[in-house]
C-alpha positions in Angstrom: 0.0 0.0 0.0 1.5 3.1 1.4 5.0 1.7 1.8 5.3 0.7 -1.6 3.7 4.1 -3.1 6.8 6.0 -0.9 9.4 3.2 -2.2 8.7 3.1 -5.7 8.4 7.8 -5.3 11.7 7.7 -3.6 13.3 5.4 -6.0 11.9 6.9 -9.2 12.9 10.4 -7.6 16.5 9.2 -7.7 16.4 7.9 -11.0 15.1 11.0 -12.4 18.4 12.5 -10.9 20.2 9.9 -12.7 18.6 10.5 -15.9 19.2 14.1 -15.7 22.7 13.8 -15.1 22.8 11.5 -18.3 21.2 14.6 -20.2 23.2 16.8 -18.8 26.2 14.8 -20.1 24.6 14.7 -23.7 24.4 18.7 -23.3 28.3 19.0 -22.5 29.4 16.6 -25.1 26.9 18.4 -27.7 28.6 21.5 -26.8 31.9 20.3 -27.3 31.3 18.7 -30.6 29.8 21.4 -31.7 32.5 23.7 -30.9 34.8 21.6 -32.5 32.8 21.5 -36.3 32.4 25.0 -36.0 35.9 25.9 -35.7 37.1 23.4 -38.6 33.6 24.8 -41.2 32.0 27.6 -42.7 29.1 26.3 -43.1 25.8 29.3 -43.9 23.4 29.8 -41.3 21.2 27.2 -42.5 24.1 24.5 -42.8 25.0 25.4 -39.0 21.3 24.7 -38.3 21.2 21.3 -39.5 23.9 20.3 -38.4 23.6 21.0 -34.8 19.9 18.9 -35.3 21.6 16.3 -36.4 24.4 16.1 -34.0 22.1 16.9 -31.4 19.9 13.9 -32.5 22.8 11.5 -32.9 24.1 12.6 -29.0 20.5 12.1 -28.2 20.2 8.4 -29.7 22.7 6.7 -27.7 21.3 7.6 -24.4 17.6 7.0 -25.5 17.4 3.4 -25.5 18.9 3.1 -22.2 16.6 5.3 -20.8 13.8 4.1 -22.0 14.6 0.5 -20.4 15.0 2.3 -16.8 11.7 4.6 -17.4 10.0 1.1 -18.2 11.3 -0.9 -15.2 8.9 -1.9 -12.0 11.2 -4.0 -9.6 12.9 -1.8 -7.0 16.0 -3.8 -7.6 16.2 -3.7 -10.8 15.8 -0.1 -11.2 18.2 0.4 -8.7 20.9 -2.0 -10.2 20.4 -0.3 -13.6 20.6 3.1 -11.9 24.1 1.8 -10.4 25.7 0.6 -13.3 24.6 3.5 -15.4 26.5 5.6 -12.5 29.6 3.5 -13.1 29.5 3.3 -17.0 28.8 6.9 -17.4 31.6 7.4 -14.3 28.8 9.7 -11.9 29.1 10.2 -8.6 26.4 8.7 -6.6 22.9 11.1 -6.9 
């Protein structure tokens, strides 16, 4: 009943911590690729548009499925297994 309402809150609080650290990850490397490509083009405005959808989108891919798998999880212990891993893979300090 209750106990399990305030488990599964707490729990999926903490893994929307984890995910958001993930993003935030996707923003830095974004930002650092796209620093990179704009220093080595010239591309017009349009071009630069593009572009940063694309690399953007591609940044965005390789996290998606992951999170998707942890958004879809039920069991306690397996979301917070997954949420450890993901902390050591992505080399995070505990949330």
């Amino acid at each position: 009943g209750k106990v399990q309402e305030v488990e599964a809150w707490v729990v999926n609080a903490q893994l929307d911590a984890t995910i958001h650290k993930i993003n935030k990850m996707c923003d830095d490397v974004y930002k650092e690729t796209w620093d990179l490509i704009e220093k080595k083009t010239n591309l017009s405005q349009k071009d630069e548009q593009n572009m940063q959808k694309i690399v953007k989108s591609c940044i965005g891919q390789v996290v998606k499925t992951p999170i998707n798998q942890l958004k879809g999880m039920e069991k306690k212990s397996e979301i917070e297994s997954m949420k450890s891993a993901l902390e050591y893979l992505y080399d995070m300090e505990e949330v």
